[in-house]
LUMDREN-300198 format. One line per 5 residues: for each residue x, z, y of C-alpha. Coordinates in nm, 3 decimals, padded with zeros to 5 digits. Each point is the difference from the previous one (the first is absolute). Layout:
% LUMDREN-300198
X,Z,Y; ...;
% end
This chain:
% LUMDREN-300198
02.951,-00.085,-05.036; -00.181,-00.202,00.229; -00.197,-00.297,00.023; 00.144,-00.279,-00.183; -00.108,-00.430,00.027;
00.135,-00.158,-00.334; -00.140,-00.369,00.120; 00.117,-00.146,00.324; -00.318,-00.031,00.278; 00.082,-00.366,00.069;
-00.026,-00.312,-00.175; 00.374,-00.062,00.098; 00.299,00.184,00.092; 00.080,-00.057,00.397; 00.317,00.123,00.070;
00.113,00.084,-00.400; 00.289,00.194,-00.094; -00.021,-00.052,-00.384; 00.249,-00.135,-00.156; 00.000,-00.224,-00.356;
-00.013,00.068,-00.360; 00.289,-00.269,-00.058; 00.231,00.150,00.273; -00.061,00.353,-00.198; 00.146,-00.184,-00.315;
00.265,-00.140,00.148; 00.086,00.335,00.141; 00.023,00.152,-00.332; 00.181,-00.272,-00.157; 00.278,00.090,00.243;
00.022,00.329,-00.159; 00.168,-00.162,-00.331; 00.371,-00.098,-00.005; 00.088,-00.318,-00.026; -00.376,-00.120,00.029;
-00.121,-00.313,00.152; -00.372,00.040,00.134; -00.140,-00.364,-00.028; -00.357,-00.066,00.185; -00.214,-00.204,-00.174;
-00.175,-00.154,00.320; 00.054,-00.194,00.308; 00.322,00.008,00.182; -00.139,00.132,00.303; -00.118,00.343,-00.227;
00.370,-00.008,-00.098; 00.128,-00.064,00.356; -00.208,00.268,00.158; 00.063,00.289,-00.236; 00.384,-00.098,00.010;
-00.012,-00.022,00.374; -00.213,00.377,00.049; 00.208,00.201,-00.278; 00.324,-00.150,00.185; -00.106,00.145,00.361;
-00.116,00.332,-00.129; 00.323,00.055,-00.213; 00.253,-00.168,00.175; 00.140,-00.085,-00.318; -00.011,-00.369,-00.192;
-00.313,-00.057,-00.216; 00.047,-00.218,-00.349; -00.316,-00.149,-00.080; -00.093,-00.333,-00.160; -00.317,-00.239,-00.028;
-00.153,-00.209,-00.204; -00.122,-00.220,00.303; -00.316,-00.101,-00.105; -00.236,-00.189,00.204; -00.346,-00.031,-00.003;
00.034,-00.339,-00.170; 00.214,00.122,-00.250; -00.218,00.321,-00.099; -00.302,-00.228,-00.030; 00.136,-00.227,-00.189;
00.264,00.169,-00.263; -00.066,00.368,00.083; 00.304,00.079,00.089; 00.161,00.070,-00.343; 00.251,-00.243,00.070;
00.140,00.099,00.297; 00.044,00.331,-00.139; 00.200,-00.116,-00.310; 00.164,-00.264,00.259; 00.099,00.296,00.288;
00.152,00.191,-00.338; 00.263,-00.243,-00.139; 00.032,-00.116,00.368; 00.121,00.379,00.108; 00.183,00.065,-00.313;
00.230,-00.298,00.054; 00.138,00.186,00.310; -00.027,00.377,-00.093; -00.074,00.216,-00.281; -00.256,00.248,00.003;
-00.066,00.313,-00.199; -00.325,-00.091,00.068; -00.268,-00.176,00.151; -00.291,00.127,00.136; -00.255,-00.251,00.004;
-00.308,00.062,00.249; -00.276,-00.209,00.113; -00.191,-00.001,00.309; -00.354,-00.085,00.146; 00.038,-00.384,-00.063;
00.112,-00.015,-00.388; -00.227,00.271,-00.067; -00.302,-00.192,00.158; 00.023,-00.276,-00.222; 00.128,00.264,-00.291;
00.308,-00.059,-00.133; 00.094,00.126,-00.324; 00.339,00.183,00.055; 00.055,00.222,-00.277; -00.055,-00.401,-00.223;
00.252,-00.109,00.230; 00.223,00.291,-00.088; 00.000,-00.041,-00.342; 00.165,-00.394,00.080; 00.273,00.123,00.227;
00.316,00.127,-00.192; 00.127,00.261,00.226; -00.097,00.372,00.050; -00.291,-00.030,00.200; -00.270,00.228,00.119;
-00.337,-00.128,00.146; -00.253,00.158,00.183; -00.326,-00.092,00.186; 00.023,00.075,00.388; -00.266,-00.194,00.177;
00.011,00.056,00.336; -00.388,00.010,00.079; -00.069,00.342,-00.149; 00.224,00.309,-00.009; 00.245,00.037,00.233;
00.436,00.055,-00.035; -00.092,00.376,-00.136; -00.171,-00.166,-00.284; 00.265,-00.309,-00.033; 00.262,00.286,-00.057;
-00.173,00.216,-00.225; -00.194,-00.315,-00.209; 00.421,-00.112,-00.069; 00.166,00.321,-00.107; -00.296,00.040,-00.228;
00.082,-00.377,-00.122; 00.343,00.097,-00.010; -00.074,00.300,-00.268; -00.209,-00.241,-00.181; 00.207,-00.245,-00.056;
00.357,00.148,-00.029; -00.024,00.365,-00.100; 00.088,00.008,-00.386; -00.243,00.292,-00.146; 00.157,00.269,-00.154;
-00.075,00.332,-00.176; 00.355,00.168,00.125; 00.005,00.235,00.288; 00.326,00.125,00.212; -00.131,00.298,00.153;
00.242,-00.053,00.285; -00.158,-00.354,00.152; -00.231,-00.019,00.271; -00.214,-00.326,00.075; -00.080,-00.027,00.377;
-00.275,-00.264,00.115; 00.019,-00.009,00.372; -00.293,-00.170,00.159; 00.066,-00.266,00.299; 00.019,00.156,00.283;
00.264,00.235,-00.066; 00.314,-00.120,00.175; 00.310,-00.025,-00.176; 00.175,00.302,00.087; -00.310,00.176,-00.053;
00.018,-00.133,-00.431; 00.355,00.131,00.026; -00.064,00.335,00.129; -00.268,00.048,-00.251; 00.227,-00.119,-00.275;
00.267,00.265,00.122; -00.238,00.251,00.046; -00.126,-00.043,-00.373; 00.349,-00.004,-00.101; 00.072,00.352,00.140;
-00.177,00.117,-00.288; 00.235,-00.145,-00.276; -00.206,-00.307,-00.042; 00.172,-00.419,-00.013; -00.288,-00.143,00.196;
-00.096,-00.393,00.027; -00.220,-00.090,00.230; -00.203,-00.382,-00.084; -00.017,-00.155,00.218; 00.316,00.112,00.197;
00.093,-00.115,00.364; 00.211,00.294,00.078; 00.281,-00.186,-00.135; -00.077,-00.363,00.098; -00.170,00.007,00.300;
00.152,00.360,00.165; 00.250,-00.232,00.263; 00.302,00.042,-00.232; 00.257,-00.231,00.088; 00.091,-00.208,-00.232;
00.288,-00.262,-00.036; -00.148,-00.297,00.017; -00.343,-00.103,00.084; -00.234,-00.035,-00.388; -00.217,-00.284,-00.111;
-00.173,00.300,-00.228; -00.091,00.290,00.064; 00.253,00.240,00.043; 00.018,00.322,-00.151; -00.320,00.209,-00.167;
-00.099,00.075,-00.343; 00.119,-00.247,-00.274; -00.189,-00.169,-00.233; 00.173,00.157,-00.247; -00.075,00.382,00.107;
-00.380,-00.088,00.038; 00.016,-00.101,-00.371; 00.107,00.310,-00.055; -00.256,00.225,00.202; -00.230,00.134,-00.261;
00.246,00.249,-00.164; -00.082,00.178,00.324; -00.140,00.352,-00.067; -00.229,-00.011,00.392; -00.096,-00.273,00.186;
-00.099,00.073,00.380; -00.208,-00.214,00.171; -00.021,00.048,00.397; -00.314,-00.165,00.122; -00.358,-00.100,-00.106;
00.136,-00.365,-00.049; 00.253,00.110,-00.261; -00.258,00.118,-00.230; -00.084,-00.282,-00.203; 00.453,-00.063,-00.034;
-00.018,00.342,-00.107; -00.276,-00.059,-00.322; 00.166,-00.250,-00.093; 00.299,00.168,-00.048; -00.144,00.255,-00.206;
-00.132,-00.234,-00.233; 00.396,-00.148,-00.093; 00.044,00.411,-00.084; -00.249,00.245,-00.087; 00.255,00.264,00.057;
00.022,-00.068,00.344; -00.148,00.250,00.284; -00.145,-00.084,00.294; 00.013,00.175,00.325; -00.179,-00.168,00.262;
00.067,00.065,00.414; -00.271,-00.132,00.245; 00.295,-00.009,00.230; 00.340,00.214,00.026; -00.044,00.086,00.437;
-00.048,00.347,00.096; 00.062,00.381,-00.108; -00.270,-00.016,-00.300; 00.058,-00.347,-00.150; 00.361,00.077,-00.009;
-00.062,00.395,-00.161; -00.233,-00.214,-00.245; 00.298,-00.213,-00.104; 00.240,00.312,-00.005; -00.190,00.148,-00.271;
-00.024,-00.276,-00.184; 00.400,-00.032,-00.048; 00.006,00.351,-00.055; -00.211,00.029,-00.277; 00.130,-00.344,-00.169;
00.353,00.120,00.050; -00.035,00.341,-00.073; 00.151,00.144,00.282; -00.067,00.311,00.183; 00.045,-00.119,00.335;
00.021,-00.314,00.229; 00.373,-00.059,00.082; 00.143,00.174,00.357; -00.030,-00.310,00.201; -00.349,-00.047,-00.077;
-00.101,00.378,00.067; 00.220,-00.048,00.340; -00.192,-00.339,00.074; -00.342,00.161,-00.055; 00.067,00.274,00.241;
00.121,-00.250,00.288; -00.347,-00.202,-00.084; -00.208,00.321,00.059; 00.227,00.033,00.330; -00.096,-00.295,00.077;
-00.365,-00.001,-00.029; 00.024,00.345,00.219; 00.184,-00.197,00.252; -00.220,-00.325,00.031; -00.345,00.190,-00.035;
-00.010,00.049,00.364; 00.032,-00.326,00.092; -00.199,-00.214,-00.346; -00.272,00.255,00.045; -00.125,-00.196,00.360;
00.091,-00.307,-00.131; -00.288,-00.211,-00.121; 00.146,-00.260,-00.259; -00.125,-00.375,-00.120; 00.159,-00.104,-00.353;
00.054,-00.333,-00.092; 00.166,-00.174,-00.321; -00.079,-00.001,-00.400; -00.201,00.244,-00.131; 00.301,00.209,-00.169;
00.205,00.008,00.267; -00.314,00.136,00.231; -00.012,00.291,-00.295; 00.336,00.132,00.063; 00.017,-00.074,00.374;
-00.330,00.177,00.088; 00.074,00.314,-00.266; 00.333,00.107,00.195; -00.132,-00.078,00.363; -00.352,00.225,-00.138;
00.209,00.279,-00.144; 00.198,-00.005,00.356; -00.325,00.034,00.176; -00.023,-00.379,00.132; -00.376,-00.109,-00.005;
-00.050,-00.331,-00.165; -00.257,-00.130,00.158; -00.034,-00.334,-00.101; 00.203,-00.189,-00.310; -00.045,-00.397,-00.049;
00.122,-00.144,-00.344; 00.117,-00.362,-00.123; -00.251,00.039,-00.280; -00.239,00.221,-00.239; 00.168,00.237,-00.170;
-00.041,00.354,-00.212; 00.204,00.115,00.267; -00.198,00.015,00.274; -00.162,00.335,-00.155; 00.280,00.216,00.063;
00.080,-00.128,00.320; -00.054,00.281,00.245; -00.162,-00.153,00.318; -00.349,-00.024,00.175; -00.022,-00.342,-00.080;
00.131,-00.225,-00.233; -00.048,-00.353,-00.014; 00.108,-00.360,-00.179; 00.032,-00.221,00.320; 00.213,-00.137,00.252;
00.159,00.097,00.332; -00.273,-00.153,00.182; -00.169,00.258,-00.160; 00.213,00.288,00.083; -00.021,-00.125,00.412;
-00.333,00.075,-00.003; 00.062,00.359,-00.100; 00.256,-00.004,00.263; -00.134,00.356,00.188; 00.024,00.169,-00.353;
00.368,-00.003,-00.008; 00.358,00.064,00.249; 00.206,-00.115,-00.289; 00.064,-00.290,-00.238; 00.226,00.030,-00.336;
-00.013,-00.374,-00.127; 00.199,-00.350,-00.014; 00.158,-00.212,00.198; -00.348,-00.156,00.092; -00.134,00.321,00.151;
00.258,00.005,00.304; -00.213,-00.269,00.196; -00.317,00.231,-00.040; 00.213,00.289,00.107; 00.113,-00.169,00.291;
-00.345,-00.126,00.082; -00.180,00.324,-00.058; 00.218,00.223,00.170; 00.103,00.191,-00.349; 00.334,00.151,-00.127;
00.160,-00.168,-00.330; 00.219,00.088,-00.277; 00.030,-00.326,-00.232; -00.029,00.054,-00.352; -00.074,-00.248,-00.279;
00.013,-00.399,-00.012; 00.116,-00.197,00.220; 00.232,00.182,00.197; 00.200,-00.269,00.188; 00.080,00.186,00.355;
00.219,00.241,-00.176; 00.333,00.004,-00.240; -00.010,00.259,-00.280; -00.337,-00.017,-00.131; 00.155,00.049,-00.394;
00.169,00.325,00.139; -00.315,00.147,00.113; -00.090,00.290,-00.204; -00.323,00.192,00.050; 00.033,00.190,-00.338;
00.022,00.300,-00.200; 00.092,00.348,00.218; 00.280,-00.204,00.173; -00.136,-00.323,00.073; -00.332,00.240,00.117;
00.202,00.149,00.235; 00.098,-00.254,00.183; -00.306,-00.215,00.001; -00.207,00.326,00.171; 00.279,00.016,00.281;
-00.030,-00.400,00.082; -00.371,-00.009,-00.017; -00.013,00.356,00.253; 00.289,-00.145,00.224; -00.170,-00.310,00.011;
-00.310,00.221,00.105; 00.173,00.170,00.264; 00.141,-00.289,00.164; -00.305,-00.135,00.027; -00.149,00.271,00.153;
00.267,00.026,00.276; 00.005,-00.387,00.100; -00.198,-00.055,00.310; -00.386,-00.135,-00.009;
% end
């Protein structure tokens, strides 16, 4: 590995790309059927998130606030807006749940929410998500491990044949799907916390939802420590996993830096194999891993002149850089939203926690960029071909059919990134 700057340079971020802790919550609240994310914060924190997760899906967005002002959260805390926004959205709907989150202005003056919990009478589960530290990586993962905390009923039974999959943010929601097919190859009933692949995946559904619509109920996440493995994808999905080993001490862990590329997905191959007992991976899997391998024959040509710049969370820059290394792309430079184990086993000359004005400055280090939406003006600027990955993404439709995964999703990620390369190289200068 190469060189790699855990603390930004600057006393500020110039042109930033990180997005909240809050927003991350929010997210994963959207992974529960039936569940009503509710903001504890300003309107405008509500308003924003609502607005960006809207654009990027294409898809309607339930969230609620507890519309507290500055005046208010000086003076009362906040607690009773909280209790307030809760009988006030119960009137019109009812929730399996609520998933209570605060954001940089309740948790500057410190609001108790897990008191205010215990005076609301509805299933309700709270979790701190200031938006001044952290970023939506650590919103996500900071809930599902709230989520196990606070629901899972512990246990001491095990069904052999249950998988629990804990996804970290920036895998899309085909991409959760796949894996939880892919797992279930192997004989296995998977359930993935938290799960967009079945909420947020552009269904369409008969009538527009005040909840969320479609995920992992309540009721199955009670239920999630009779599971004989657990799999955690991600460095952020650590601490969800410990904490759902402590509901079953039967439970085994399998952890996956990331699931991109020939030997992540081999890693996870043997892992089913040797929990299910089988002898060998099913045919479609075999046939998948030998059109991968074609694949990286086929794109090596082109990804091994291609220079590459990374940008997004820290897990996501894992997988990303692992499959475009094993391809023969050089990674010359990756940027991350924030600190992160993570940046260890990224596989690139220089890895950084920064912004994009940041990655201009590299700009003769790199011919291509594999980032968000907020990338394409520095593309544009600096001359540099683009393949959008990550959030925002609000040029395109489809982002929650995007799968860069497994052999398959491998496959087809190498040939966009090397077509992308070879277009580039045949435009005019």
């Amino acid at each position: 590995m190469g060189e790699i700057t855990r603390r930004p340079t600057k006393p500020l971020q110039v042109n930033p790309f990180r997005l909240s802790q809050p927003m991350g919550a929010a997210l994963a609240f959207l992974g529960i059927d039936r569940c009503m994310p509710l903001m504890h914060g300003g309107m405008g924190c509500t308003s924003f998130t609502k607005v960006f997760l809207t654009r990027h899906f294409c898809e309607p967005i339930a969230i609620q606030t507890t519309a507290v002002t500055d005046v208010t959260a000086v003076l009362d805390g906040g607690d009773g807006s909280i209790v307030e926004a809760v009988a006030n959205i119960t009137k019109k709907v009812t929730p399996s749940l609520i998933g209570l989150h605060s954001t940089g202005l309740t948790e500057t003056k410190g609001d108790d929410l897990r008191g205010v919990a215990t005076q609301v009478d509805y299933p309700l589960v709270y979790v701190h998500s200031t938006d001044y530290e952290g970023g939506l990586e650590s919103g996500w993962g900071k809930t599902t491990k709230a989520l196990i905390e606070q629901l899972v009923e512990p246990t001491t039974a095990t069904r052999t044949d249950k998988v629990v999959l804990l996804p970290h943010v920036s895998l899309t929601p085909i991409e959760v799907e796949k894996i939880k097919e892919f797992i279930a190859l192997f004989g296995f009933e998977v359930h993935a916390l938290p799960d967009l692949s079945t909420s947020l995946d552009g269904h369409l559904g008969e009538k527009q939802s005040a909840l969320s619509n479609g995920g992992i109920s309540v009721e199955a996440i009670k239920e999630l420590a009779d599971a004989a493995l657990v799999i955690s994808v991600g460095a952020s999905m650590q601490p969800s996993a410990a904490a759902l080993l402590k509901k079953n001490s039967g439970i085994r862990h399998r952890h996956c830096a990331h699931l991109q590329g020939l030997e992540a997905t081999d890693q996870l191959v043997a892992t089913l194999l040797e929990a299910s007992g089988h002898e060998k991976p099913p045919a479609s899997v075999i046939r998948w891993r030998k059109r991968l391998q074609d694949a990286m024959l086929d794109s090596h040509f082109s990804l091994g002149q291609t220079r590459v710049l990374l940008i997004g969370e820290p897990d996501f820059l894992a997988g990303a850089g692992q499959v475009l290394s094993e391809a023969g792309a050089k990674i010359t430079l990756a940027v991350a939203t924030v600190d992160s184990p993570q940046l260890d086993a990224i596989p690139a000359d220089k890895v950084m926690v920064g912004d994009l004005e940041d990655a201009e400055a590299h700009q003769a280090n790199y011919d291509l960029i594999v980032g968000n939406y907020h990338t394409e003006a520095l593309a544009h600027r600096c001359g540099k071909s683009l393949v959008l990955r990550g959030y925002p993404n609000w040029e395109m439709v489809g982002n929650q059919l995007k799968n860069d995964l497994l052999y398959e999703g491998g496959a087809y990620f190498l040939c966009e990134v090397a077509n992308a390369a070879e277009t580039m190289r045949a435009a005019p200068h």
